[in-house]
C-alpha positions in Angstrom: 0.0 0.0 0.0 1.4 3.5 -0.9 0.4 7.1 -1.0 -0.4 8.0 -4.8 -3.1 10.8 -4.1 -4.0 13.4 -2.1 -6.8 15.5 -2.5 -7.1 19.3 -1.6 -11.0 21.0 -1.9 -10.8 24.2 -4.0 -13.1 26.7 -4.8 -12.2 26.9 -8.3 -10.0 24.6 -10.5 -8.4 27.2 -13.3 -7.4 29.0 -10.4 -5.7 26.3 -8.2 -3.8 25.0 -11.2 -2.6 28.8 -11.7 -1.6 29.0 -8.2 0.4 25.5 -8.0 1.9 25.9 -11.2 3.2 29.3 -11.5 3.6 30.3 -8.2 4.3 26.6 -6.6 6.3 25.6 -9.2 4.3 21.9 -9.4 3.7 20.3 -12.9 0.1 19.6 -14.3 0.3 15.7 -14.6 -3.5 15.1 -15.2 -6.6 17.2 -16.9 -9.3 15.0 -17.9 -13.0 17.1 -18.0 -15.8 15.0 -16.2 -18.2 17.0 -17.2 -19.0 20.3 -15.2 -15.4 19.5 -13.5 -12.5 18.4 -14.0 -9.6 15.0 -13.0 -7.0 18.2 -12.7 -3.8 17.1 -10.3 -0.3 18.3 -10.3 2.9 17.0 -8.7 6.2 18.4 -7.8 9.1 18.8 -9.7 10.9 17.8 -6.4 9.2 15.2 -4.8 7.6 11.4 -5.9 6.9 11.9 -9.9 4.0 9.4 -8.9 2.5 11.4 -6.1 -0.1 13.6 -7.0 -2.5 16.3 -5.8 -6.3 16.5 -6.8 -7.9 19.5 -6.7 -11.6 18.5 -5.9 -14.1 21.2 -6.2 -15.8 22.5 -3.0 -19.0 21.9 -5.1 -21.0 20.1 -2.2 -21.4 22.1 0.5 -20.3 19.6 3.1 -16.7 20.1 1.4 -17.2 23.6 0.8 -17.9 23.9 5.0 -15.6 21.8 6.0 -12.8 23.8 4.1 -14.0 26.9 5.3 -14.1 25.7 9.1 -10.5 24.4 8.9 -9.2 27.9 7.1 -11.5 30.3 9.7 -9.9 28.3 12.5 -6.1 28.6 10.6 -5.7 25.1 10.2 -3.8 24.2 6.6 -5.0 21.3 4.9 -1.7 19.8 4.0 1.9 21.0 4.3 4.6 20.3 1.7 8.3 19.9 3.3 11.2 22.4 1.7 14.9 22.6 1.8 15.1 26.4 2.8 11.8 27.8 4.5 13.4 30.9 4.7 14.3 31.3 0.8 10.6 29.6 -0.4 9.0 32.1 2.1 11.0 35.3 0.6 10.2 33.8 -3.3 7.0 33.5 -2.5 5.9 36.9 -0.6 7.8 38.3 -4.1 4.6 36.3 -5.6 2.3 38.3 -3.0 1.2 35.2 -1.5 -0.2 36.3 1.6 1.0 34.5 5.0 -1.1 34.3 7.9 2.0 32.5 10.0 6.2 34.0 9.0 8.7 31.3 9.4 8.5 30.2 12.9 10.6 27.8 14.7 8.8 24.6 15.9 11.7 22.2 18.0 12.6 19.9 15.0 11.1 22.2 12.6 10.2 25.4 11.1 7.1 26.2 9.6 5.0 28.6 7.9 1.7 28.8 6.9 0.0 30.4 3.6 -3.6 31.5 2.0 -3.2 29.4 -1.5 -5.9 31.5 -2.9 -8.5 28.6 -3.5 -9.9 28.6 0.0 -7.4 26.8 1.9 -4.6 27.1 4.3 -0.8 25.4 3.3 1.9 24.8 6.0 5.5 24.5 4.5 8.1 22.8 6.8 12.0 22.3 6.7 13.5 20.0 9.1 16.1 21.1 11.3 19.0 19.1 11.6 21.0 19.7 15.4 
C-alpha cells in the first residue's frame, strides 16, 4: 500500500492549477473534463513523480464547509516539506502570497503557513538538523 493521491478542496479549479503551477512551481500531470469538472492534479518537480495532488471542487457544501471551518480556525489542509523555508517564504511573498503564520521555529522544525488563494490554508516545513 502506498500514498499516490491526495486531494485538496478548492473553490475553483483554473485558479488552483494557476496557483500551483506558476507560483508553486508543481507540474500539471492530469486534466481530464468530467463533465462540469475536472480530473486536474499536479505534482512536484521535487518530490515522488508518482505522487499527486487532486484539486476537488468545493462543489458540495459539506466540502465547501468543512474547508472553510479548517481555514476560519487557521488550520492548513496539507503541508509540503522544503529545503530552505526561509528562501521559499522570501520567493513567494515576491509572488504576493499572503501569509497568515512567517517562518517560525517549531523544535525539530520550522514552519510557515500560507492562503493558497483557492480557500485553503498550506503549511511549509524544513527539518532542522542539530
Amino acid at each position: 500500500m502506498k500514498i499516490k493521491l491526495n486531494s485538496i478542496f478548492v473553490d475553483n479549479q483554473d485558479k488552483a492549477l494557476a496557483f500551483y503551477t506558476d507560483v508553486l512551481g508543481f507540474k500539471k500531470c492530469n486534466d481530464i473534463p468530467l463533465g462540469e469538472f475536472r480530473w486536474l492534479t499536479v505534482t512536484s518537480p521535487d518530490g515522488h513523480p508518482d505522487v499527486e495532488l487532486v484539486f476537488e471542487p468545493n462543489a458540495n457544501p459539506a466540502a465547501k464547509t468543512y474547508q472553510e471551518a479548517l481555514f476560519a480556525q487557521g488550520i492548513p489542509i496539507t503541508a509540503f516539506e522544503v529545503d530552505d523555508i526561509d528562501a521559499e517564504v522570501k520567493r513567494l511573498k515576491q509572488h504576493d502570497v499572503r501569509f497568515t503564520m512567517d517562518a517560525t521555529d517549531a523544535g525539530t522544525v520550522k514552519l510557515a503557513i500560507f492562503a493558497d488563494t483557492c480557500g485553503n490554508l498550506i503549511q511549509i516545513y524544513q527539518l532542522v538538523r542539530g
